[in-house]
Backbone as a printed PyTorch tensor [residue, N CA C, xyz], in Angstrom:
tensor([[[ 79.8000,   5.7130,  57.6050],
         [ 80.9480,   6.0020,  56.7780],
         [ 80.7790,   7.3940,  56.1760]],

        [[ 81.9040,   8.4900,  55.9430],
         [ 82.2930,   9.7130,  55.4500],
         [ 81.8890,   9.3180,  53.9920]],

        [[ 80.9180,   9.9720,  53.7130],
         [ 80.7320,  10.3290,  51.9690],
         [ 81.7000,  11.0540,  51.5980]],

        [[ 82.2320,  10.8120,  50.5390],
         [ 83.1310,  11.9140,  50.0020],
         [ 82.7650,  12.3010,  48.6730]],

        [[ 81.8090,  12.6510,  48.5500],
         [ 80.6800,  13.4920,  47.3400],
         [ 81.1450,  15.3630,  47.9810]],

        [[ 81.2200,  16.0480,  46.7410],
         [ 80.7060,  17.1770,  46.5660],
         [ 80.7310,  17.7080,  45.4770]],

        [[ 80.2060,  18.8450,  45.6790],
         [ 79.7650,  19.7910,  44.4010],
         [ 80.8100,  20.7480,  44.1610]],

        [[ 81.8760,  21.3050,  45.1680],
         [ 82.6870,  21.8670,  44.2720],
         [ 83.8140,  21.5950,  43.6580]],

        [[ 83.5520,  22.4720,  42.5420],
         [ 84.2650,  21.7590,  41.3010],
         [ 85.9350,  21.3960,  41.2630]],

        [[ 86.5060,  22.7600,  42.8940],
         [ 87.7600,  22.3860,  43.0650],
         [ 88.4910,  20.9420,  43.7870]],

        [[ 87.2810,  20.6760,  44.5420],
         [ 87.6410,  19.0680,  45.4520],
         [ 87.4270,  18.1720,  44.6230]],

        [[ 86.8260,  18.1610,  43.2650],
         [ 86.1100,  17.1230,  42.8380],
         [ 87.6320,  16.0660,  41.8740]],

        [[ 88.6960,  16.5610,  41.7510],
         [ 89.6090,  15.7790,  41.1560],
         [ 90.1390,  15.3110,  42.4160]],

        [[ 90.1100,  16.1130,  43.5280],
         [ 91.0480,  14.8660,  44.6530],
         [ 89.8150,  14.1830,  45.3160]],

        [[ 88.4030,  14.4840,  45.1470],
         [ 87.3580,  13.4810,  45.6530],
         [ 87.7140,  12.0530,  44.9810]],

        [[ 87.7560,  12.5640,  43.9620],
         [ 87.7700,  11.3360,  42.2450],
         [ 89.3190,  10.4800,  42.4380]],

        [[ 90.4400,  11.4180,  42.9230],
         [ 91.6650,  10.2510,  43.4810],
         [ 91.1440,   9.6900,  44.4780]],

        [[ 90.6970,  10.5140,  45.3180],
         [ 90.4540,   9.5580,  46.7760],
         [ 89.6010,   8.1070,  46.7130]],

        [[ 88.5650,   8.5090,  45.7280],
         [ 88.0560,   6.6660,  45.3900],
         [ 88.5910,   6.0570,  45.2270]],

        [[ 89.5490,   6.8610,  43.6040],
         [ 90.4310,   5.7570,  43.2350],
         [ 91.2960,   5.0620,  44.0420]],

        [[ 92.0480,   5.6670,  45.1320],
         [ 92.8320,   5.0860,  45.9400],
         [ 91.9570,   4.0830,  46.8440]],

        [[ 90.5820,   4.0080,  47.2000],
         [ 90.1040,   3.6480,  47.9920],
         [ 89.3810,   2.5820,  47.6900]],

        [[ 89.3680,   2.3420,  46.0820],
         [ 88.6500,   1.3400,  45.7260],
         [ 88.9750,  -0.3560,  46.4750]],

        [[ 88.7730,  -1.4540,  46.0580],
         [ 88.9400,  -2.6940,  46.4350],
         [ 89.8450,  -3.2960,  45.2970]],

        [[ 90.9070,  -3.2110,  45.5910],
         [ 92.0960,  -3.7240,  44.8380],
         [ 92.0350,  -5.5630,  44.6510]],

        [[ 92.5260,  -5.9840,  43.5180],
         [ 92.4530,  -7.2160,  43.1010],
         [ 93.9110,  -7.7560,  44.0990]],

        [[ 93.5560,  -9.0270,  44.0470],
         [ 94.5730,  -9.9400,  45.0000],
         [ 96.3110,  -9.7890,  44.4570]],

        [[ 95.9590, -10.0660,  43.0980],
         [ 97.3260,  -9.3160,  42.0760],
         [ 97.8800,  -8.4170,  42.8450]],

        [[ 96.8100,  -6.3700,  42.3340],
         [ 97.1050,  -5.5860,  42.8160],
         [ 97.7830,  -5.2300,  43.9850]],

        [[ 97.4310,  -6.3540,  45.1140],
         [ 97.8870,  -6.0020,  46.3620],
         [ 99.0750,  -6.4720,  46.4750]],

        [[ 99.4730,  -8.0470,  45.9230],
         [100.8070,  -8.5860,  46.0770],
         [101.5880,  -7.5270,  45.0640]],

        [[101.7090,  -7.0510,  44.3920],
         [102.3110,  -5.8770,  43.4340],
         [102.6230,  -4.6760,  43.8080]],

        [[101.5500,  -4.3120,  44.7980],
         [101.9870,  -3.3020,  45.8280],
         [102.4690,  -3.5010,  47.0730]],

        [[102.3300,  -4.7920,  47.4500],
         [103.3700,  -5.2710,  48.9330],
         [105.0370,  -5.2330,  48.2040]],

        [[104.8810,  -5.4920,  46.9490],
         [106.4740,  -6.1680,  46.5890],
         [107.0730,  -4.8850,  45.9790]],

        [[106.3730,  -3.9160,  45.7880],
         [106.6560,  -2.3090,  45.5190],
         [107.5250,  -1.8340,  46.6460]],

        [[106.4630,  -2.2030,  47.5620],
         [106.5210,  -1.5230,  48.8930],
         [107.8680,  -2.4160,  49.5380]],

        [[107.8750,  -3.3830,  49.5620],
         [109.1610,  -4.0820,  50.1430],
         [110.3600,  -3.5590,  49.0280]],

        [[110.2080,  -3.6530,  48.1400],
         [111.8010,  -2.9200,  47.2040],
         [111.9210,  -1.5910,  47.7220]],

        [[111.1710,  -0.7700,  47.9620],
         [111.1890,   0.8950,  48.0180],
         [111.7580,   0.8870,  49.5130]],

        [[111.4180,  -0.1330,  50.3630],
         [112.0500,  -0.4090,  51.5470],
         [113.3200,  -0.4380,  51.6990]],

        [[113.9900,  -1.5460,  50.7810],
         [115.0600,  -1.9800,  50.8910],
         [116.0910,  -1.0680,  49.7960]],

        [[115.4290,  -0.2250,  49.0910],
         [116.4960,   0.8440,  48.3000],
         [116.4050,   1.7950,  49.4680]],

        [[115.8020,   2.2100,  50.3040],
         [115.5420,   3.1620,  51.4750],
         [116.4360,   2.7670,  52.6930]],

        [[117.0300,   1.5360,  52.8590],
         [118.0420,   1.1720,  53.9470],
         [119.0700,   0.7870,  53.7710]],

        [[119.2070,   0.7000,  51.9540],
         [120.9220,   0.9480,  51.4880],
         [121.0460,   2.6080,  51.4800]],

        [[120.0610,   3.4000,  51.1220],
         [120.8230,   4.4290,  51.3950],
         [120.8670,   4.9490,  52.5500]],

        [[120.2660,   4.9630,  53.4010],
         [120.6030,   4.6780,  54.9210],
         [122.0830,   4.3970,  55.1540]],

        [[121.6490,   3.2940,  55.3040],
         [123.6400,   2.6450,  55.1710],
         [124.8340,   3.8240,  54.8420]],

        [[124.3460,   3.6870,  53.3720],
         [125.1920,   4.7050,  52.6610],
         [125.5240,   6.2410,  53.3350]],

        [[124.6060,   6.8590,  53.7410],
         [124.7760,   7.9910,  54.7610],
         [125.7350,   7.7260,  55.7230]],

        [[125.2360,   7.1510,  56.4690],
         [125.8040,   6.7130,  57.8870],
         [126.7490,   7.6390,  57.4740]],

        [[127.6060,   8.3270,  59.1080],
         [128.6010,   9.0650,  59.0980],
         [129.4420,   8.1940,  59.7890]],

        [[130.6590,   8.3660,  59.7310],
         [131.9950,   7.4390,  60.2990],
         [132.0720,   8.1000,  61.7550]],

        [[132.2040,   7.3000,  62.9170],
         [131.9700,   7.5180,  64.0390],
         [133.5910,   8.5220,  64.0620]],

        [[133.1890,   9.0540,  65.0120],
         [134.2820,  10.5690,  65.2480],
         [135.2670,  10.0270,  65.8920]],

        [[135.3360,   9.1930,  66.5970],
         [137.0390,   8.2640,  67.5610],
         [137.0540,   7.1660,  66.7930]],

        [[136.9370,   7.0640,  65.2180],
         [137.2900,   6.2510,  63.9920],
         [138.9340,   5.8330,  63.9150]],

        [[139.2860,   4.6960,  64.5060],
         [140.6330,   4.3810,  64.4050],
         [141.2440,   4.3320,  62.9680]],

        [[142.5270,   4.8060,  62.5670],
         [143.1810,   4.9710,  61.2370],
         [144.6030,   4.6180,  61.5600]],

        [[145.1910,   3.9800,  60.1240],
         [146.8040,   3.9810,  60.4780],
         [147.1890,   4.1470,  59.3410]],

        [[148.7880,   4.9090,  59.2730],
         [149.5620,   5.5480,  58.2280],
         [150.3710,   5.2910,  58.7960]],

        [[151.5010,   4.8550,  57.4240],
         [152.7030,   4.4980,  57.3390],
         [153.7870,   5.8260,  56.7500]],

        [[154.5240,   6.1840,  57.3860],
         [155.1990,   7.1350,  56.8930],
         [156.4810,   6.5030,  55.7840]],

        [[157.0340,   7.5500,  54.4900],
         [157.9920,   6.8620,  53.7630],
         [159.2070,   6.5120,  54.8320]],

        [[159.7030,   6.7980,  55.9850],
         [160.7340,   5.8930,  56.7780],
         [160.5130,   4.7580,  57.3580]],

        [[159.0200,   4.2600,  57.5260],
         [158.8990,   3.1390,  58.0730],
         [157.6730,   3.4860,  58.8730]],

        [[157.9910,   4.4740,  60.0890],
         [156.9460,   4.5580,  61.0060],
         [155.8830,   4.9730,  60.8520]],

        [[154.7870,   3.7420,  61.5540],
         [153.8430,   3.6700,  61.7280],
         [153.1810,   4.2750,  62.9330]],

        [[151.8400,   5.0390,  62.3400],
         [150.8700,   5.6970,  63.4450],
         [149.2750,   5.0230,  63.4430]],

        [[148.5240,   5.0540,  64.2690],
         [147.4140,   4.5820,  64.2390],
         [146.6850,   5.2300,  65.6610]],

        [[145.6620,   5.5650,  65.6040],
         [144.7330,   6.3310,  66.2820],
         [143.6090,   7.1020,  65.4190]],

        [[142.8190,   8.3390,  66.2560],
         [142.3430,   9.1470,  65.3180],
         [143.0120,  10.5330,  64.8390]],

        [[142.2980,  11.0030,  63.4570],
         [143.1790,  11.7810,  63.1500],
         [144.2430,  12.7810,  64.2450]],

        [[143.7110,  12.7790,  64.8970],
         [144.1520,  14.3230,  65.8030],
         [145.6920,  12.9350,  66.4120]],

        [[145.2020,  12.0090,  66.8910],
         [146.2290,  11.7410,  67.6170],
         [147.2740,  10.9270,  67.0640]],

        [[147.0870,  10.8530,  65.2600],
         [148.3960,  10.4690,  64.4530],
         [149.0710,  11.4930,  64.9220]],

        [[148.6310,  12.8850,  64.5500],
         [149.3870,  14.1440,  64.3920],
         [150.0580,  14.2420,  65.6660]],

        [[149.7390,  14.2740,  66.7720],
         [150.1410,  14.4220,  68.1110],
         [151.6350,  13.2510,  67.7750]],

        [[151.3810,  12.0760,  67.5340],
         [152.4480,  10.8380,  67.6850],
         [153.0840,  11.4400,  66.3470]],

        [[153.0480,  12.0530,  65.6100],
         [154.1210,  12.7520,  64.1930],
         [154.8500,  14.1790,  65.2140]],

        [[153.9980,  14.3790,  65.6160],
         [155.2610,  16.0850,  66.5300],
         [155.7470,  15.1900,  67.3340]],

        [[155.5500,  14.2980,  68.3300],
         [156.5750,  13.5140,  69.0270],
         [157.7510,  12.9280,  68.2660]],

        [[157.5970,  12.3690,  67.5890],
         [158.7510,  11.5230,  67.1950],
         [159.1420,  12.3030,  66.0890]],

        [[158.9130,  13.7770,  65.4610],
         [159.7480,  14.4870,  64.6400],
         [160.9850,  15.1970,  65.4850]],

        [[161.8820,  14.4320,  64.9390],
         [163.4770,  15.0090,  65.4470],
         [163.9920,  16.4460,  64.8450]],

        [[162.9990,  17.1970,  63.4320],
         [163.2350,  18.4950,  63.0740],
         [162.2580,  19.8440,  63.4600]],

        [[161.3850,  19.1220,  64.6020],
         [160.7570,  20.0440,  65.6700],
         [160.9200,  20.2210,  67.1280]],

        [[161.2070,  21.7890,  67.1000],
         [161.6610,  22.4950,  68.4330],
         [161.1980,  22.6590,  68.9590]],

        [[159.6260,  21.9930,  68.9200],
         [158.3730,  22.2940,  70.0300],
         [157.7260,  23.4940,  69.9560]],

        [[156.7650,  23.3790,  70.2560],
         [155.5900,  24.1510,  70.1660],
         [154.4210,  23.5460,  69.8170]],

        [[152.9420,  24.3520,  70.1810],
         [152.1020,  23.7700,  70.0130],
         [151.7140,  23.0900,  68.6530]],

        [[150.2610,  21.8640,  68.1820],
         [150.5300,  22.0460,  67.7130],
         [149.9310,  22.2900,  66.2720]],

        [[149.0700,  23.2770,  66.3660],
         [149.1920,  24.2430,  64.9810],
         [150.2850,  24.5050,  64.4170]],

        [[151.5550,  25.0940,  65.4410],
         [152.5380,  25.2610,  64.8390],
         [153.3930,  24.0550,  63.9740]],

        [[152.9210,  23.3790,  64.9520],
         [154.0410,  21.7390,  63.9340],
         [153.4320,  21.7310,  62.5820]],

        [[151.9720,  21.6890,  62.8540],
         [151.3780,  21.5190,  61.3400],
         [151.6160,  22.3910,  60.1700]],

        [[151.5850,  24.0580,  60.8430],
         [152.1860,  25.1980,  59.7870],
         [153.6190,  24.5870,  59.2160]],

        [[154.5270,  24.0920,  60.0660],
         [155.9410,  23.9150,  59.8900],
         [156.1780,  22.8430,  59.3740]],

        [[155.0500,  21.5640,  59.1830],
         [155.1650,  20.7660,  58.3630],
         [154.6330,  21.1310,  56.9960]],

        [[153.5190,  21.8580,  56.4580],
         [152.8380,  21.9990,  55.7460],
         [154.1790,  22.8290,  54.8520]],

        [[154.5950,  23.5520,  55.6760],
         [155.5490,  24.4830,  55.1020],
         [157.0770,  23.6500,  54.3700]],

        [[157.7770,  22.5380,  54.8120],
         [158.8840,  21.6930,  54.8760],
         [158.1830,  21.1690,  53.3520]],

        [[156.7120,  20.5700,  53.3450],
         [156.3930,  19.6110,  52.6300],
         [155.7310,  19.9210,  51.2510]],

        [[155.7380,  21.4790,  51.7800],
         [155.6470,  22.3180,  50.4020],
         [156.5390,  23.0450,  49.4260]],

        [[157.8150,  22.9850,  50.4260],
         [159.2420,  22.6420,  49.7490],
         [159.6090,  21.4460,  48.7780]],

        [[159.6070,  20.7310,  49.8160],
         [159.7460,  19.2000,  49.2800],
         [159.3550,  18.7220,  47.9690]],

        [[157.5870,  19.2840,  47.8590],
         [157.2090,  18.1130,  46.8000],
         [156.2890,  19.2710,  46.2240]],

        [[156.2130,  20.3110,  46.2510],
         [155.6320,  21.3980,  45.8950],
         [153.7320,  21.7020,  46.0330]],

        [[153.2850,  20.4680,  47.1930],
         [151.9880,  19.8450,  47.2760],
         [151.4730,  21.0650,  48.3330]],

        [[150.8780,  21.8330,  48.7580],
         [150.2960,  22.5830,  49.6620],
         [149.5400,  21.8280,  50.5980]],

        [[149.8110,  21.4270,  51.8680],
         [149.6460,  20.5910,  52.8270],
         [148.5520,  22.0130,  53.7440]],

        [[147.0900,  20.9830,  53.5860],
         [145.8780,  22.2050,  54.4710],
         [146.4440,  21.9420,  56.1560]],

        [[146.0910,  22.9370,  56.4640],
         [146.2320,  22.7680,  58.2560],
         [144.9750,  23.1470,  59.2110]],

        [[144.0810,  22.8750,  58.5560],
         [142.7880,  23.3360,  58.6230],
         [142.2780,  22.3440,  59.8980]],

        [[142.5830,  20.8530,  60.0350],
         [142.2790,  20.0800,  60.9730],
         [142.8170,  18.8190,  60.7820]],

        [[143.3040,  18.5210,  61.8470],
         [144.2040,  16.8660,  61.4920],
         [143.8580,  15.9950,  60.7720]],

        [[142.2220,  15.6110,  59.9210],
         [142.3720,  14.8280,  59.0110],
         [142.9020,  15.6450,  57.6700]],

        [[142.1230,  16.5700,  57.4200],
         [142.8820,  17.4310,  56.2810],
         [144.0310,  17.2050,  56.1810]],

        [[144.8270,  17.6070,  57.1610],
         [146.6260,  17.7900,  57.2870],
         [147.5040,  16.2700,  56.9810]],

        [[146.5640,  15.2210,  57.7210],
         [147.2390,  13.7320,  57.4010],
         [146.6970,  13.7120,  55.9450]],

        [[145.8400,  13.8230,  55.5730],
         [145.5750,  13.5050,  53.8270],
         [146.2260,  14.6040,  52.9540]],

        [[146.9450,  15.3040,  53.3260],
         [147.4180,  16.5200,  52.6970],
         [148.6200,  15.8310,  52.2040]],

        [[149.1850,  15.1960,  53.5260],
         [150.5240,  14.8710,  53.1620],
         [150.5690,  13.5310,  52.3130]],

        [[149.5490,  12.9330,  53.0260],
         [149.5510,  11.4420,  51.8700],
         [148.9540,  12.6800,  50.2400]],

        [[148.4130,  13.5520,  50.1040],
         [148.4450,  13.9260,  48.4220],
         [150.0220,  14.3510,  48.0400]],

        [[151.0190,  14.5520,  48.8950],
         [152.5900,  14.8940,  48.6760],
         [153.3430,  13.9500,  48.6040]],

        [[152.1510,  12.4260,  48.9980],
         [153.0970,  11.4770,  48.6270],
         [154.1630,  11.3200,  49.7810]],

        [[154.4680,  12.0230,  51.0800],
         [155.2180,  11.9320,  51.9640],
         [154.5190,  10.5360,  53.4100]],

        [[153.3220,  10.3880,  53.5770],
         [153.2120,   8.8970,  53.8380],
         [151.7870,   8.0500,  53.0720]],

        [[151.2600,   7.1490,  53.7190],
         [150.4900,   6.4360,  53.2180],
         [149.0640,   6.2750,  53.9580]],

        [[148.1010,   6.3680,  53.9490],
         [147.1450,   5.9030,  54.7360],
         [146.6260,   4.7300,  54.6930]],

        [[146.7840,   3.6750,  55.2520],
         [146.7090,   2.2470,  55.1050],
         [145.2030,   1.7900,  55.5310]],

        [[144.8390,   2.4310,  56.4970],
         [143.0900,   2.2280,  57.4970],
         [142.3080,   3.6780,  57.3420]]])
């Protein structure tokens, strides 16, 4: 077995933990540190959990104030909102989104981001123009 004795004076406080850690713990001690060790576990895999990121083809549905309903991921509410908008002349669509952002900042005086289709669907649910239900 590794002695862990020495003489200089800088090792000699982590020589002096290292016993301590190394000593022969009472039967107590050990169930006290298994049940440490199992809580520190289980606060360690709620936040786990808690991290987790929402998978990226995350299905969602919004109800618009006329009725219609969309459901997909963000990108492809927006796609099914330029289809069935009867006050767009087509174009790609960044442009629908500028031209909604723009209508809906008339409307309700809310600045609708166009930064990326979830932004843009939660923009409009902050204008109060639909709902996000999922």
């Amino acid at each position: 077995m590794y002695r862990l004795d020495s003489d200089d004076p800088e090792l000699r406080p982590w020589i002096q933990c290292l016993h301590e850690l190394a000593r022969e713990l009472e039967p107590e001690d050990r169930i006290i540190g298994e049940v440490e060790a199992l809580l520190l576990f289980g606060t360690m895999l709620s936040d786990v959990q808690g991290m987790r990121r929402r998978p990226a083809g995350e299905i969602h549905r919004v109800t618009l104030q006329n009725g219609l309903s969309y459901a997909g991921t963000w990108a492809e509410i927006v796609l099914q909102m330029l289809r069935d908008d009867q006050e767009w002349p087509g174009g790609s669509v960044a442009n629908y989104m500028e031209d909604v952002s723009r209508r809906s900042t008339v409307m309700t005086g809310v600045v609708v981001p166009v930064s990326d289709p979830e932004s843009f669907v939660r923009g409009i649910e902050a204008a109060g123009l639909l709902t996000i239900t999922r």
